[in-house]
C-alpha positions as CSV (number, residue, x, y, z in Angstrom):
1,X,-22.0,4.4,26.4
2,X,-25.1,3.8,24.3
3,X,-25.8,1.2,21.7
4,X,-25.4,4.0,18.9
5,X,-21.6,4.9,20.0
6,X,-20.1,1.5,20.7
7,X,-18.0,-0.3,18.4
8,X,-19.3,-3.0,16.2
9,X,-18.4,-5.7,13.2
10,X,-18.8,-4.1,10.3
11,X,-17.9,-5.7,6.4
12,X,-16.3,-3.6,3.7
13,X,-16.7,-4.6,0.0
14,X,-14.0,-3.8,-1.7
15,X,-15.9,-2.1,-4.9
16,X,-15.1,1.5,-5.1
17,X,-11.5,2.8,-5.6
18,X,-9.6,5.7,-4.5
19,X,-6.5,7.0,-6.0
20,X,-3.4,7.5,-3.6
21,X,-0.7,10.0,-3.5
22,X,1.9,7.3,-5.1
23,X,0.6,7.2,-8.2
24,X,-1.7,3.9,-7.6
25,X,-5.8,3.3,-7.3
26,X,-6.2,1.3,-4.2
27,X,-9.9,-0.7,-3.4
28,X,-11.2,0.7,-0.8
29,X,-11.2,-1.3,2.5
30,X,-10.7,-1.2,6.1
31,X,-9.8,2.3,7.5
32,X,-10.8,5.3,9.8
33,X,-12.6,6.6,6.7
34,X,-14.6,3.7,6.1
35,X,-15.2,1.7,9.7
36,X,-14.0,4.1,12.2
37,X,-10.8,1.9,12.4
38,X,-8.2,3.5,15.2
39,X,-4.7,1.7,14.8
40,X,-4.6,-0.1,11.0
41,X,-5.9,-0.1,7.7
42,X,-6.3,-2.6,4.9
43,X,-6.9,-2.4,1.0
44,X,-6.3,-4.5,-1.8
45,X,-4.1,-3.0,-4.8
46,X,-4.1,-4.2,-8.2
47,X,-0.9,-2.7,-10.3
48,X,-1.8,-2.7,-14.0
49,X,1.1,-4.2,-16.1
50,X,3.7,-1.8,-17.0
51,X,2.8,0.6,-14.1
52,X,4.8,1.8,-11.1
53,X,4.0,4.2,-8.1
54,X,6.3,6.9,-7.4
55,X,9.3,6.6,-4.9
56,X,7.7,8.1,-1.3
57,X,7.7,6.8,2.0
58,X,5.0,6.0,4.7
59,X,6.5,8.8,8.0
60,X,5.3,7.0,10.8
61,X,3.6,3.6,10.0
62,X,4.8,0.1,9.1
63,X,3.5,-1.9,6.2
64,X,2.6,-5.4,5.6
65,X,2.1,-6.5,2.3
66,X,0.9,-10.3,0.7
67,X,1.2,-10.6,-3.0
68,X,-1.9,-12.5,-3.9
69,X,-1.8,-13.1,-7.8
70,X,1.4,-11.9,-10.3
71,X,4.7,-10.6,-8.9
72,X,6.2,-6.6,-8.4
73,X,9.4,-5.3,-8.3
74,X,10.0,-3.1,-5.3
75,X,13.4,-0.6,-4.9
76,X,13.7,0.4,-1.2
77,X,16.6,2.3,0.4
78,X,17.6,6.0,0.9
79,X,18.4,6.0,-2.9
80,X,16.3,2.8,-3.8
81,X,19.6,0.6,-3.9
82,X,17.7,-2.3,-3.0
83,X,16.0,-4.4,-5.3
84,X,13.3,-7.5,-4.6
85,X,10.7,-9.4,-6.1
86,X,7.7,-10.8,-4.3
87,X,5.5,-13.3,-6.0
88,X,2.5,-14.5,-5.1
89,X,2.1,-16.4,-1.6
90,X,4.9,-14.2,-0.8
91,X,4.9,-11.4,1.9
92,X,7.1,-8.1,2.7
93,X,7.2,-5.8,5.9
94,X,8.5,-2.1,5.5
95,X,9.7,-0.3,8.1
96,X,8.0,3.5,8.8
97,X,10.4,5.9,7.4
98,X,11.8,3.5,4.4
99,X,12.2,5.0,1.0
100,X,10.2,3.0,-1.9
101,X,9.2,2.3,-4.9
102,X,6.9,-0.9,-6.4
103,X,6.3,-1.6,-9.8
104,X,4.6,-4.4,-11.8
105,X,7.0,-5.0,-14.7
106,X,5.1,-8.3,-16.2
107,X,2.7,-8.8,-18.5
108,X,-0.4,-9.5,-15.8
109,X,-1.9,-7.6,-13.3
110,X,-0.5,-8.5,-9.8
111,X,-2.7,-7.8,-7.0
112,X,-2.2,-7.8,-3.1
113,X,-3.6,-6.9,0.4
114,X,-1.7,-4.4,2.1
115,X,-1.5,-3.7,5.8
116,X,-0.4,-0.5,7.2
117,X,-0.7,0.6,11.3
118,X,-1.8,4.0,10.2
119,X,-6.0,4.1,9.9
120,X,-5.7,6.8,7.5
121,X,-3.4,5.3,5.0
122,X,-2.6,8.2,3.2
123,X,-1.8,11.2,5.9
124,X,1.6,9.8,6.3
125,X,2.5,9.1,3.0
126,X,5.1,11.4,1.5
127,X,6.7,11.8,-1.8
128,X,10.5,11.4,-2.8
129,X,10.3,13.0,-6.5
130,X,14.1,13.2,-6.2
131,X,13.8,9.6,-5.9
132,X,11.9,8.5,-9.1
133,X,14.5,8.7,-12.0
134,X,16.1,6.0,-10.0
135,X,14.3,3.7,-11.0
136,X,14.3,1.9,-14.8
């Protein structure tokens, strides 16, 4: 293998933003698209006050999430029955496959790093329209 092909370090700035299938703009971060990443991926999100992405579900990867600033609702569940609220220094796990929906109702921004064992975040992403008047 030459020196041209072999992996390597590499930092991401998180200044450019891309606009995901649920209805959010995500910073861009660590991914097959922008490292050659082969088994994760890793953004920040900022939710806006007020706004919400729409129900979907991520097929075949897990997510980790860490609320760094603010607080967002999230309703999870074949018919989003399930309601939390993570706040800042707080983290959530979702299982591939689980229904969901997360919304910042405050007055602040909330922001947080998300985690996902898919390197490109958004192949497996798939929407639940049926799903969003579920939600208030």
């Amino acid at each position: 293998m030459d020196s041209a092909s072999k992996p390597t370090c590499r930092v991401v700035k998180p200044d450019s933003a891309y606009d995901g299938k649920q209805g959010l703009s995500y910073f861009q971060g660590i991914s097959a698209e922008t490292v050659g990443s082969r088994g994760i991926c890793m953004h920040l999100l900022t939710i806006p006050p007020g706004a919400r992405a729409k129900a979907h579900l991520h097929d075949t990867h897990e997510t980790a999430i860490y609320m760094l600033s603010g607080s967002a609702d999230t309703w999870y569940g074949e018919r989003l029955e399930h309601h939390v609220v993570l706040h800042a220094g707080e983290l959530m796990y979702i299982p591939p496959g689980v229904p969901h929906l997360p919304a910042n109702r405050t007055d602040t921004p909330c922001t947080a790093i998300i985690a996902r064992t898919d390197p490109r975040e958004q192949e497996s992403v798939v929407l639940l329209p049926d799903l969003d008047a579920l939600v208030p």
